[in-house]
N, C-alpha and C positions, 0 to 999 in steps of 0.2 A: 840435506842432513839425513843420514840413515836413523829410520826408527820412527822421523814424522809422519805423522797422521795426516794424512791430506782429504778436507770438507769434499765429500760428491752429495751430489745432489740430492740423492734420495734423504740424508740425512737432513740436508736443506731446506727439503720440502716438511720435514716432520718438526723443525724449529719451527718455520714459519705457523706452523697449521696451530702448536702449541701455544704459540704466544695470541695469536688473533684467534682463538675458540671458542671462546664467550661471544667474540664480536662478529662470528660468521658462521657459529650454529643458526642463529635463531634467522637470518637469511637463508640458508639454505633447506629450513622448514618453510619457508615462508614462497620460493621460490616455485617449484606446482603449483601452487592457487592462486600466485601472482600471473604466470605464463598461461592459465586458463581464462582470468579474470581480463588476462589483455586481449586472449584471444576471440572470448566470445560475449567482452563488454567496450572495449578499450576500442579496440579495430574498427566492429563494425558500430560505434556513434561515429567515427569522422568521415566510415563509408556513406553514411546517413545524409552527413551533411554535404558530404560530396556530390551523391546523389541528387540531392535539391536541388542543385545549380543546373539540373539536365532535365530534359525530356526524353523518357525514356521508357519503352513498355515491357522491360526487363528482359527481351528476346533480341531485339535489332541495334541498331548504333546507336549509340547517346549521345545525343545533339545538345550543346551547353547554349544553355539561355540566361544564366545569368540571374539575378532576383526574379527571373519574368514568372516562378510559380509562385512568391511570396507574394508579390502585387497582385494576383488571381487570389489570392487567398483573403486580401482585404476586403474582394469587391463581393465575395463567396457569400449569401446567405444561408447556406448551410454552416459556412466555420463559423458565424457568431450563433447559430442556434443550438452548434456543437459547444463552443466556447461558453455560454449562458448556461447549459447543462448541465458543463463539469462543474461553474461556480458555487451550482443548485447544490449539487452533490459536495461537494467539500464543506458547503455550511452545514448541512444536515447529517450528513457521514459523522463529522464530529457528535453527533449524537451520541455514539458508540461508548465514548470515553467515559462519560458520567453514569450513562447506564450498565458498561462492564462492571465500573467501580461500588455502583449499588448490588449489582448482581454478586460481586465478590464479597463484600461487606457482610452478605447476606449469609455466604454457604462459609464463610470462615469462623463456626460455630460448632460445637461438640454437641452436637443434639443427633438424638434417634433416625437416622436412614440418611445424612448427609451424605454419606459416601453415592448413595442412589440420585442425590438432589444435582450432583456434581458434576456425573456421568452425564445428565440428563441437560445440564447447561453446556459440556463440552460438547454435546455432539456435533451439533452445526456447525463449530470448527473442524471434524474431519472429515465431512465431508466433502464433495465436489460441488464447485460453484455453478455448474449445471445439473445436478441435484436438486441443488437448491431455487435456480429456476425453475426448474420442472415442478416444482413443489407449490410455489407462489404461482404458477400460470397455473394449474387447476385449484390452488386456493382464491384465484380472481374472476375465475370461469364465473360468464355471468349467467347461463342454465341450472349448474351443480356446484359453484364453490360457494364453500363455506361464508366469506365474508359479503359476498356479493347478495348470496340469501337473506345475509342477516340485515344490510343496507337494504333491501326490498322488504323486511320485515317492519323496520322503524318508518321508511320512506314511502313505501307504497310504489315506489318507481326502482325496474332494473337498471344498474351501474353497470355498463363492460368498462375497467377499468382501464386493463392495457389496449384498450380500441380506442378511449376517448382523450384526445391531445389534453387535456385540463389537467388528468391525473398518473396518464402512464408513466411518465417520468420518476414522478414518488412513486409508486407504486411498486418501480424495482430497487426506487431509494428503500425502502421499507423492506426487500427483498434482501439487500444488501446489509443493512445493518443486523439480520442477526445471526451469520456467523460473525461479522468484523465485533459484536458486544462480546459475542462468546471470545474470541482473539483476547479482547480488552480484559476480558473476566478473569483471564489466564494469568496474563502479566503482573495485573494486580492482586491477586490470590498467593502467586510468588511472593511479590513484593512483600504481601501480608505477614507471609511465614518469617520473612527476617526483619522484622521490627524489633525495635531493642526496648525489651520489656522492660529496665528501669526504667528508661524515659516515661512508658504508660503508666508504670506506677509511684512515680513521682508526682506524675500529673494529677491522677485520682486524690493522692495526699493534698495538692493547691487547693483540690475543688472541683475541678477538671472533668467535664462527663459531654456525654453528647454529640452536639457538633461543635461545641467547643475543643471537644475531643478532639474528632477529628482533621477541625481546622488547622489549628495548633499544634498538634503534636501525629497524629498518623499521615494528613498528605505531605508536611516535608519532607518525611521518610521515604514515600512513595514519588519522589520526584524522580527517581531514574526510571520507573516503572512509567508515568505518565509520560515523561519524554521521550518512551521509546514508541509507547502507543500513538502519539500524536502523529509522529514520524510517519509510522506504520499505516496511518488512517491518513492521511494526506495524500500518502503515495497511490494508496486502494482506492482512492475517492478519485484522482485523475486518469488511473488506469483503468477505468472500468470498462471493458468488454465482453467477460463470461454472460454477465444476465442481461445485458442489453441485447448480445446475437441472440439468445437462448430465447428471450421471453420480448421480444420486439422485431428483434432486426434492424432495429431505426426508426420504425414507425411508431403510430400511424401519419404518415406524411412526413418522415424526417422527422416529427417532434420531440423522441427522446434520443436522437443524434447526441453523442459523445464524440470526443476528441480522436479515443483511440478507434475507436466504429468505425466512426468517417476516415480516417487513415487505411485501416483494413479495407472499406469499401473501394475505394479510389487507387488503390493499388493491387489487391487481391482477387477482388471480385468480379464476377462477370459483368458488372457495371462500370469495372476503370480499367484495369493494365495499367496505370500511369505511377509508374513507378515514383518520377521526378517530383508530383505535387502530393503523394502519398510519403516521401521521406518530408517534404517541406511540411507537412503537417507534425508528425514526428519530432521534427526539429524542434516546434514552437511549444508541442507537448513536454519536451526532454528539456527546455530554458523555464519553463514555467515548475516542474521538480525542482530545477536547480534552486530556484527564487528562494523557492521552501525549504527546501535541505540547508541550502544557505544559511539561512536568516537561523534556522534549528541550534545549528554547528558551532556559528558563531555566539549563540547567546547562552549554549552550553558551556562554551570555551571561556566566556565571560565570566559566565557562575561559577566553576572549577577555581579560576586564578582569584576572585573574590572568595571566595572559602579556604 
């Protein structure tokens, strides 16, 4: 028929695009951090796991053995001294939580120099977690550090702390928690700022003061804040290697061996190459997050649909 209009494609492509907009912008923002997210989180866990199934010292052929480095790992006294470590550290790590939330409690006040009291809580957050070794190994130093003088002051007897198996392990648990309080002090400081102020002052009307305060009406509010720090301190508490290489190395005698150490050691260091029982360690590290992130997720997801 002369005069009709005949559909080409290009016109094609602009209905299309029009009608699905809404439903293929927010994918195509989303697609970089996704093709990253696979490429340097996604890819290499199932290289991981692949890995474990060989024998391999990251230069020559990889020989598959099958579970034969998991079975090596049960008989390993070092992976339960590594394994008992991290348990130490994830009960104690949670320290963090309740101590951020006092720390924040504290500086979320309109008083004289807060802004200085603030700074001075932040900092061990930005700093580097060998800094921060470096810091606690000459605060442990048993000739000149501070705590070790003062333990010889009350005791009468020198402590080398990080030398002696009894306490080295705390020692960088202790090292550890105070940037992860300052981490926690952050969150909840946040959190603080968007409290919905009739709620507190309805409460004050009831009667309401204290930690009844608290209990009742400020940590429900805080419960995305605490859920997210719990997360955050579970994760930090099984991945700890900064201050364990920094202010031990593993010693003395393996005794404050971690999960991630002993992985590094056995595959990176001039004590392994073994690539295959250095990913099998890894593996068992990356199911034991899972456990937790798990259990997290889903009782978040539970709480949301109940509410």
């Amino acid at each position: 028929m002369i005069g009709a209009v005949v559909p080409n494609a290009t016109s094609s492509h602009h209905g299309f695009w029009k009608r699905n907009q809404l439903k293929l912008a927010p994918w195509l923002f989303l697609l970089p951090a996704m093709a990253m997210f696979a490429v340097y989180v996604v890819i290499p866990i199932f290289q991981s796991i692949w890995i474990s199934f060989h024998d391999w010292d990251g230069l020559g052929q990889m020989t598959w053995i099958g579970l034969g480095n998991y079975a090596e790992l049960l008989t390993d006294d070092t992976f339960y001294t590594a394994l008992e470590n991290n348990v130490i550290w994830l009960v104690l790590y949670l320290l963090s939580i309740p101590a951020g939330l006092a720390v924040a409690l504290f500086l979320n006040q309109s008083v004289f120099g807060i802004r200085l009291y603030k700074s001075l809580f932040f900092f061990p957050f930005v700093i580097s977690q060998v800094v921060v070794g470096l810091i606690f190994t000459w605060f442990y130093a048993p000739d000149f550090g501070p705590l070790s003088l003062l333990i010889q002051k009350l005791t009468g007897e020198q402590v080398a702390i990080l030398a002696d198996e009894r306490y080295a392990t705390y020692g960088i648990i202790l090292a550890g928690l105070w940037p992860q309080t300052a981490y926690c002090m952050i969150l909840y400081l946040t959190g603080l700022n968007n409290i919905n102020p009739e709620q507190v002052e309805a409460a004050r009307m009831d009667g309401a003061k204290g930690l009844s305060m608290l209990w009742h009406v400020i940590l429900p509010q805080l419960a995305p804040a605490t859920f997210i720090a719990l997360v955050v301190t579970v994760i930090g508490s099984l991945r700890s290697f900064d201050l364990v290489s920094i202010m031990t190395a593993g010693g003395p005698y393996g005794s404050t061996q971690v999960l991630s150490y002993f992985m590094y050691e056995q595959a990176l260091s001039e004590y392994g190459f073994r690539m295959g029982y250095g990913a099998a360690i890894a593996v068992v590290l990356f199911l034991i997050m899972m456990v937790f992130i798990t259990l997290f997720i889903v009782r978040m997801l539970v709480q949301e649909r109940n509410g």
